[in-house]
C-alpha positions as CSV (number, residue, x, y, z in Angstrom):
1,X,-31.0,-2.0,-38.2
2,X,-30.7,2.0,-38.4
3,X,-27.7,3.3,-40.6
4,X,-26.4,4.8,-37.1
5,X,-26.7,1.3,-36.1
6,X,-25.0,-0.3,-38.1
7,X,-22.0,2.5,-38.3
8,X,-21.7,2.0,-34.5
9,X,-21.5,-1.8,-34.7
10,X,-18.9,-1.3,-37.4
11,X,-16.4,1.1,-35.1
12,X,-17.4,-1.3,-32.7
13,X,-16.4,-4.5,-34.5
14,X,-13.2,-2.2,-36.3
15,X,-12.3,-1.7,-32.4
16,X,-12.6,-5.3,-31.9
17,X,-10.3,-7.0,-34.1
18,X,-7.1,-3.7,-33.5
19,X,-7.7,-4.7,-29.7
20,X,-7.3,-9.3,-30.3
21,X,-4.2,-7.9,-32.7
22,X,-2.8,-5.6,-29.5
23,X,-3.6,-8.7,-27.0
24,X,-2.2,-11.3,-29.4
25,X,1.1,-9.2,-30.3
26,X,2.0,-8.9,-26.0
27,X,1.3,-12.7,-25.7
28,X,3.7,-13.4,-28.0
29,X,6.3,-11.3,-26.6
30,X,5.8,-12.9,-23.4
31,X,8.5,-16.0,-23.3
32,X,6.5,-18.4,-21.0
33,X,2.6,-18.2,-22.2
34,X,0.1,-17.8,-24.8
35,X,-3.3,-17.4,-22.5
36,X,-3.7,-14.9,-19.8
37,X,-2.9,-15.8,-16.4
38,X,-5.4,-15.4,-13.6
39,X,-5.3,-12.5,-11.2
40,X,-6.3,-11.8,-7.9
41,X,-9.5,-9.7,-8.2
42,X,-9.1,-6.1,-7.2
43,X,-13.2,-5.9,-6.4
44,X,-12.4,-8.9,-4.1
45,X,-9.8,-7.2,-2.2
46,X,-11.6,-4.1,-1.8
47,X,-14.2,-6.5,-0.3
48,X,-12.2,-8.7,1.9
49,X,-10.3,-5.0,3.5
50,X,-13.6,-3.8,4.2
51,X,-14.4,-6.8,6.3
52,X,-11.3,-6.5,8.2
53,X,-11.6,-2.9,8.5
54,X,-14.6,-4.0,10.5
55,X,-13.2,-6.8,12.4
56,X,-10.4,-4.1,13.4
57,X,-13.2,-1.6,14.5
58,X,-16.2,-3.0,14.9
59,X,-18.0,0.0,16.4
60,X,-16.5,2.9,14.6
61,X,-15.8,1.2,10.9
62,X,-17.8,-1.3,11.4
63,X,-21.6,0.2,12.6
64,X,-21.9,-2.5,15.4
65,X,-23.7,-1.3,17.8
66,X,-24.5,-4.3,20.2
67,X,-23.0,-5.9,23.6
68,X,-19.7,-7.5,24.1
69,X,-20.6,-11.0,23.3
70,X,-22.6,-9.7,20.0
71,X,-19.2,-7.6,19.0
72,X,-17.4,-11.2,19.2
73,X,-20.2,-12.7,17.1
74,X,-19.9,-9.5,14.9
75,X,-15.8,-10.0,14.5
76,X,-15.5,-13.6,13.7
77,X,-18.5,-13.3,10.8
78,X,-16.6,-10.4,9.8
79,X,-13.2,-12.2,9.3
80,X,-15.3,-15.5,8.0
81,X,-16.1,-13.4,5.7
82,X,-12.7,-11.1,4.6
83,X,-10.8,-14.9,5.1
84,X,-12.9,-16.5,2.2
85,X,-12.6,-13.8,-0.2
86,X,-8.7,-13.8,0.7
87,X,-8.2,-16.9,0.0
88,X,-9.4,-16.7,-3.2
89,X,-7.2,-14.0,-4.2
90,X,-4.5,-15.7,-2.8
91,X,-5.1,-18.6,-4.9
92,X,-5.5,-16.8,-7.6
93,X,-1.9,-14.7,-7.1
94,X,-0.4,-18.8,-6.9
95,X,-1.9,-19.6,-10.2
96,X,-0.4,-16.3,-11.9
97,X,2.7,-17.3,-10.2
98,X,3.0,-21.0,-11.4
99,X,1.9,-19.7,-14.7
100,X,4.5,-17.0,-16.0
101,X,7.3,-18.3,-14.0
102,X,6.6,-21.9,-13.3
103,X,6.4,-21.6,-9.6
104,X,4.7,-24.6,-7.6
105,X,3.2,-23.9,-4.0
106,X,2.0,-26.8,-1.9
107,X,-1.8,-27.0,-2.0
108,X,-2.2,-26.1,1.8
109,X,0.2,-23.5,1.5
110,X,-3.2,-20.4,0.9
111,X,-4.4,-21.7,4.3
112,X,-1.2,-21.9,6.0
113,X,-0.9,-17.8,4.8
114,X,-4.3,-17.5,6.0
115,X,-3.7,-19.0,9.5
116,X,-0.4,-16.6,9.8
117,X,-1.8,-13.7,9.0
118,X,-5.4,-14.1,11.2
119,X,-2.3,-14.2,13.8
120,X,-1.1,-10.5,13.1
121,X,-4.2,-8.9,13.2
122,X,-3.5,-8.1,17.2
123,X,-0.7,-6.6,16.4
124,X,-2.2,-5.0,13.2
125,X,-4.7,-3.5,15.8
126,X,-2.2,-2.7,18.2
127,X,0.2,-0.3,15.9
128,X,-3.1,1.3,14.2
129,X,-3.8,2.4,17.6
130,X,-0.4,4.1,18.2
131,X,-1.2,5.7,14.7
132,X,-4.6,7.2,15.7
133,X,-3.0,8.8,18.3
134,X,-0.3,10.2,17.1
135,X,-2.4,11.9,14.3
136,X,-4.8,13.1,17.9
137,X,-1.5,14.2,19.8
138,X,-0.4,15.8,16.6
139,X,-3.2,17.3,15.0
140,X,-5.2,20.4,16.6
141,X,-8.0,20.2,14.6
142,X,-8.7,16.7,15.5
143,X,-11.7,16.7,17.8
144,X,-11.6,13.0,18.4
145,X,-10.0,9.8,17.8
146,X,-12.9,8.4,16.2
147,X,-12.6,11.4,13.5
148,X,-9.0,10.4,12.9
149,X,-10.8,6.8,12.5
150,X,-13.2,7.7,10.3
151,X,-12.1,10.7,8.0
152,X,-8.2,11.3,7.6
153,X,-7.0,9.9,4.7
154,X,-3.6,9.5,6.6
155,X,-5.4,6.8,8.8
156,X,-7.3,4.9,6.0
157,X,-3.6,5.0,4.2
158,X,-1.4,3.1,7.2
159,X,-4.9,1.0,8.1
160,X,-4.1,0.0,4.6
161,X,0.0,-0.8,4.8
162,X,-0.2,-2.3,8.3
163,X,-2.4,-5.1,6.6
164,X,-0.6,-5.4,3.4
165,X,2.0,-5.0,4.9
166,X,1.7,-8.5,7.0
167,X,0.6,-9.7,3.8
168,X,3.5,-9.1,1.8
169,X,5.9,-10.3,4.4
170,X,4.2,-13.6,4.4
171,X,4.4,-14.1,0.6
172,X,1.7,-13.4,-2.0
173,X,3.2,-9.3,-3.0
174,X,0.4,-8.9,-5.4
175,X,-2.1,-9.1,-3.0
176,X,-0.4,-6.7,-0.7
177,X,0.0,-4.3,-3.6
178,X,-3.4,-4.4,-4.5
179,X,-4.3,-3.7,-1.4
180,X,-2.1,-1.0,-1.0
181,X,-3.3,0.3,-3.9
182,X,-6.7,0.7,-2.8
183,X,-5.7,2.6,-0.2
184,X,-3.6,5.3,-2.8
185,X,-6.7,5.6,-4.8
186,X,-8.6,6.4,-2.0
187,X,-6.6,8.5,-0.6
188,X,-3.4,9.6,-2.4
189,X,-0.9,8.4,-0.8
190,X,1.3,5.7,-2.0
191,X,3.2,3.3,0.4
192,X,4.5,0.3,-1.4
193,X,3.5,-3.0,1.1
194,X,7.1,-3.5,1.4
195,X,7.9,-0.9,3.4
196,X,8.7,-1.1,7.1
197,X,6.5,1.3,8.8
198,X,7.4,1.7,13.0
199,X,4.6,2.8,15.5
200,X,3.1,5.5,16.4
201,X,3.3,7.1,12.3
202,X,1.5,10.3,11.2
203,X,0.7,11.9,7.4
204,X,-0.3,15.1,7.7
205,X,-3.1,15.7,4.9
206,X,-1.4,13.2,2.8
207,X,-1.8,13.8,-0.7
208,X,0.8,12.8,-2.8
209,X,3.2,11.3,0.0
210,X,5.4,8.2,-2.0
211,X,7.4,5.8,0.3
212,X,9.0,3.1,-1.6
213,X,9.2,-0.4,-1.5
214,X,12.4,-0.8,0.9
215,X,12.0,2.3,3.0
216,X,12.5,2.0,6.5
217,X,10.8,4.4,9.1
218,X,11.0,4.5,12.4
219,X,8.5,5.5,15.5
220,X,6.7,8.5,15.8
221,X,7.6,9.7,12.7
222,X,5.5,13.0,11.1
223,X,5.6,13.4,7.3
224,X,3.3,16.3,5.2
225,X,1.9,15.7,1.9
226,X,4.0,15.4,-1.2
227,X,7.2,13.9,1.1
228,X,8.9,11.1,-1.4
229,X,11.0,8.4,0.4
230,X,12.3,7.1,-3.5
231,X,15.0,5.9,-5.1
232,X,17.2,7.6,-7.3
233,X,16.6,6.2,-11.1
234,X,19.6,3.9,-12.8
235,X,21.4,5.5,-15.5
236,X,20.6,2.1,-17.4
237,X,17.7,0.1,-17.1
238,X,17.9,-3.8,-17.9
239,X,15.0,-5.9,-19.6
240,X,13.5,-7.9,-16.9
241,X,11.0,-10.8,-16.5
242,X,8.1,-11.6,-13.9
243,X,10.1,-12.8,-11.0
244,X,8.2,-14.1,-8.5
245,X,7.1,-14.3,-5.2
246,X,10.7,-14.7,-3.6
247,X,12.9,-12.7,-5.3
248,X,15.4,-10.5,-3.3
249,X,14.9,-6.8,-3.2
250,X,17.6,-4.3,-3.3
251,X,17.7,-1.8,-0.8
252,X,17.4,1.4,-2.6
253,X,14.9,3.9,-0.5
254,X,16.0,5.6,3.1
255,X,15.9,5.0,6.2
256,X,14.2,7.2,8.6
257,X,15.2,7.2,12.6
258,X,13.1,8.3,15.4
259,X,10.9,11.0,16.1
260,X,11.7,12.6,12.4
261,X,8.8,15.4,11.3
262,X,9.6,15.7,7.4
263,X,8.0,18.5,6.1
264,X,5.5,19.3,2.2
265,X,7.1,18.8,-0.4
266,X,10.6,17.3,0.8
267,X,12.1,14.7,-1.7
268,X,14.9,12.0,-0.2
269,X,16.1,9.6,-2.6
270,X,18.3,6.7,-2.3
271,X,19.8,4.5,0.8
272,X,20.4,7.6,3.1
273,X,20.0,7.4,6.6
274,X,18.0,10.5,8.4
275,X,19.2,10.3,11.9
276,X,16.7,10.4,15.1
277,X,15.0,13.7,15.8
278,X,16.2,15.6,12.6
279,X,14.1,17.9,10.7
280,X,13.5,18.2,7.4
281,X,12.6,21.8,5.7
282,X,9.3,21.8,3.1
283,X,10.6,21.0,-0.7
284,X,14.2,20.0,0.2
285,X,16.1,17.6,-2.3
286,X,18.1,15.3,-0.3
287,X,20.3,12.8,-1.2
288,X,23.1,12.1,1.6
289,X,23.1,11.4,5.3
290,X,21.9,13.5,7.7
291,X,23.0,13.2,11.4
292,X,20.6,13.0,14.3
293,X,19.0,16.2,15.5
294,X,19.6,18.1,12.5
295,X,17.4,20.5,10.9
296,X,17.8,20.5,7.1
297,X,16.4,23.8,5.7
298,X,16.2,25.6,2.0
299,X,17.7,28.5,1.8
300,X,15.7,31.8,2.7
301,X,13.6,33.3,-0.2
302,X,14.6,36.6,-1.2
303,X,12.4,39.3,-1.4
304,X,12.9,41.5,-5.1
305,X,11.8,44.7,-5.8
């Protein structure tokens, strides 16, 4: 071996040992295990969306390209496909569980998930459709639906949350946030699965739009990139543990009505309510109420000199 060699595989084997001492220090700071859970696969889930993106739109996302009967053959080997790599992740999520917080799930319970959620993906279809054309109605420089389909990160985003969305309602919240997590790499923009997203929804170039975990937003809403729906940080923060599947969420984000257009750069933190139709000015910091029909502005920039 070369003297470059043999320095590399000593950094390498240095590197080695500091990293076992790093793992082994966490895993003994963790109260409940020693050996490192499994995890649902990130590369699956990327996988198993793709599939359904397809089975959603078969002709646009998908490439088919065939007659009716072919698209039906098309769909179900589609899902066939997404539902086998999902069940693996969500078998995987229900090990992690039962492993850092001693959670058992009845064995047929991954199936019984599976079977509810093949049973949203009507509906799925359904709102995504009300998205796309929103963005169309909304956006001038959309030539088509298909565009909206195919290119706006905005679409890819909600395509995203409507399925983990379903997904985190029915149970396994790391799988949902995975997904939703592929979607903000992708795209930007970050919408925790737990958030209640109405019809007809349009993000308006998207990058860095954050809408928390208990957010609520109603139809036809119209945000711009860089809107926050957060929540306003504790003065104190508690240790916490892994705690499960089922554990209750505090309401701590806002609530959007109807028909509200939320402009760049606005930030609304905490449980306020934004009443129907209001407006909200670009980079406003908001944190009370605001009645319906309002419009919520900075104030005007002066001019110097």
């Amino acid at each position: 071996m070369s003297q470059p060699d043999e320095d590399r595989r000593q950094i390498i084997d240095h590197a080695t040992r500091a990293l076992s001492t790093a793992r082994m220090a966490w895993r003994r700071a963790q109260p409940s295990r020693q050996q490192p859970a499994i995890f649902p696969s990130r590369t699956t889930l990327t996988q198993s969306v793709e599939y359904l993106s397809h089975a959603l739109f078969p002709g646009r996302i998908g490439g088919f390209a065939g007659d009716a009967a072919g698209e039906d053959r098309f769909v179900a080997e589609r899902l066939d496909a997404a539902f086998a790599l999902l069940d693996e992740a969500i078998r995987a999520e229900f090990a992690y569980w039962q492993d850092v917080s001693a959670i058992d799930f009845a064995p047929e319970r991954p199936a019984e998930i599976l079977r509810l959620f093949a049973g949203t993906l009507s509906r799925v279809r359904a709102l995504i459709d009300t998205d796309v054309a929103a963005i169309f109605r909304g956006d001038p420089a959309a030539r088509s639906v298909d565009e909206i389909l195919i290119c706006y990160p905005g679409a890819v985003a909600i395509l995203h949350h409507r399925l983990a969305h379903e997904l985190d309602s029915l149970g396994v919240p790391i799988v949902a946030r995975i997904v939703s997590e592929i979607a903000n790499e992708r795209t930007g923009i970050d919408i925790h699965p737990g958030a209640t997203i109405g019809p007809g929804f349009f993000i308006d170039h998207g990058t860095g739009v954050v809408i928390g975990e208990t957010a609520v937003i109603g139809a036809r809403v119209r945000l711009y990139q860089h809107v926050t729906l957060g929540a306003r940080t504790p003065h104190r923060s508690q240790p916490r543990s892994a705690s499960g599947p089922f554990a209750q969420r505090v309401a701590r984000h806002p609530i959007v009505g109807d028909d509200v257009v939320i402009y760049a750069g606005a930030t609304i933190l905490g449980r306020v309510t934004i009443g129907d139709r209001a407006v909200i000015g670009g980079n406003v910091w908001l944190l009370q109420d605001v009645a319906a029909n309002s419009v919520i502005m900075q104030p005007e920039a002066v001019v110097a000199g």
